[in-house]
C-alpha positions, -999 to 999 in steps of 0.1 A, spaced: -58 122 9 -49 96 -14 -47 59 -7 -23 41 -29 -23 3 -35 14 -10 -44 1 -46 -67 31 -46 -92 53 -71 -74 60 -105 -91 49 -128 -64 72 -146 -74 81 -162 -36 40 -171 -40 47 -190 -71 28 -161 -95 -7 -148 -98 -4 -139 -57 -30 -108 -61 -53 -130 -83 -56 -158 -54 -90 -165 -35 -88 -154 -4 -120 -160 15 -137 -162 -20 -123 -125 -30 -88 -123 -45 -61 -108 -21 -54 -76 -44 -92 -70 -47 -98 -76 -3 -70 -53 -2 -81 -27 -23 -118 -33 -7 -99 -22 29 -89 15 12 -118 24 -3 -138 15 31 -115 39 46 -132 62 23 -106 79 7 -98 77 -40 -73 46 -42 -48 47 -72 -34 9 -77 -1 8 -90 2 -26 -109 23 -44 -136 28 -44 -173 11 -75 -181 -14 -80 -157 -47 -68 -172 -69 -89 -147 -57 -72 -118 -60 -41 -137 -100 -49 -142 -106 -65 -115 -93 -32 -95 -107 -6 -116 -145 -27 -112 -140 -19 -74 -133 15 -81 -100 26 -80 -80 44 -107 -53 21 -121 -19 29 -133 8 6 -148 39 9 -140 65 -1 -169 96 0 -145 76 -25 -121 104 -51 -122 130 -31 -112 116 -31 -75 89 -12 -47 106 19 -48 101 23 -87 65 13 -83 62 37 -55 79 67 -70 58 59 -101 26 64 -80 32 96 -64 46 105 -99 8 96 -107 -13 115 -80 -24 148 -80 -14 160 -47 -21 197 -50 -50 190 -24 -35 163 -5 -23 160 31 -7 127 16 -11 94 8 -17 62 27 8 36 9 -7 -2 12 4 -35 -1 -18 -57 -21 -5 -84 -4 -17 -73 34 -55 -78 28 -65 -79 62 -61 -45 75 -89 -31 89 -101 1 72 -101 18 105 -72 11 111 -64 32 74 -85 56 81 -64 66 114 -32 68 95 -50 93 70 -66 110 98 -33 118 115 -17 131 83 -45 152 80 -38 169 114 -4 174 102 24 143 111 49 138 87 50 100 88 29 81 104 28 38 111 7 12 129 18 -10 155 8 -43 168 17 -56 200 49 -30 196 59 -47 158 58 -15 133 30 -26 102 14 -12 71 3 10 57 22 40 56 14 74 59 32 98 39 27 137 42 33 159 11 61 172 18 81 141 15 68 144 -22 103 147 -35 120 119 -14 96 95 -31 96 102 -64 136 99 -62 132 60 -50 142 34 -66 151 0 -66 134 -29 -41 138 -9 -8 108 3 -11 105 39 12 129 24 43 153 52 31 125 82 40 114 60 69 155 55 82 159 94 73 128 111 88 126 82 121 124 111 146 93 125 128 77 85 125 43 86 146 32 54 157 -4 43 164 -9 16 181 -40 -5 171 -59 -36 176 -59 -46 142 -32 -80 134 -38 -75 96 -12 -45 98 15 -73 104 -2 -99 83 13 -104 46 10 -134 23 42 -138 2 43 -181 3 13 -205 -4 23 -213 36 14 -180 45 -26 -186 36 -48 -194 62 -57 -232 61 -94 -238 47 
């Protein structure tokens, strides 16, 4: 199992430097990166051309770093870039997270990975019945992803494969929680 951290967006809605901002004293991409690795599976942060503190800052936490030159051409690029990245030949899948959602609790990770690993295809959180992040992917959708592109993101696999979604409903409000505006940091 693979967790894979998307950090190449812009932030541009946040005003730049998004994944670089404090957040309880530990940047956001860092806390999120933090909430994969506690889930105890090898994270692979997908970032952009440019951005050589996230880069370090991520790779001191442990996780393998790749850039992604196509990064401002949308999610789905950075995604298919990713898997393009991974060895999968022993891998149930991967866990897909946003650097931006740095609240997720890694338990909450680790049951996506853990239902992979018994076999679903996709598989979501849900909080309070709203569908959240992260993602699980199985390896057989290894094709759908690396043919994404664009800012979609993965919606088309999700829209495609919706009969095979598994949701798992948690206690855990970080899966719903994402900073893209200043307005959307907790107040001090």
């Amino acid at each position: 199992m693979l967790g894979i951290l998307l950090a190449a967006g812009a932030g541009s809605r946040f005003g730049g430097g998004k994944l670089l901002h404090p957040l309880d004293g530990v940047s956001i991409g860092v806390r999120s990166a933090r909430n994969l690795l506690a889930a105890g599976m090898p994270v692979l942060a997908v970032v952009r051309p440019g951005n050589e503190t996230l880069a370090r800052l991520l790779e001191d936490e442990g996780c393998t770093v790749t850039v992604c030159a196509g990064a401002a051409d949308g999610m789905g690029v950075s995604l298919a870039h990713g898997i393009a990245t991974s060895d999968s030949s022993n891998s149930a899948g991967w866990v897909v997270a946003l650097a931006d959602m740095p609240r997720i609790l890694p338990a909450t990770i680790k049951d996506i990975a853990d239902a992979l690993e018994g076999g679903a295809l996709l598989v979501a959180p849900t909080y309070l019945g709203e569908r959240g992040h992260p993602v699980g992917f199985g390896a057989r959708l290894r094709d759908e992803l690396l043919a994404l592109s664009g800012d979609e993101g993965a919606r088309t696999v999700l829209s495609r494969h919706r009969d095979e979604l598994r949701f798992i409903e948690c206690d855990d409000p970080g899966v719903v929680f994402d900073i893209d505006s200043r307005d959307d940091l907790p107040a001090v």
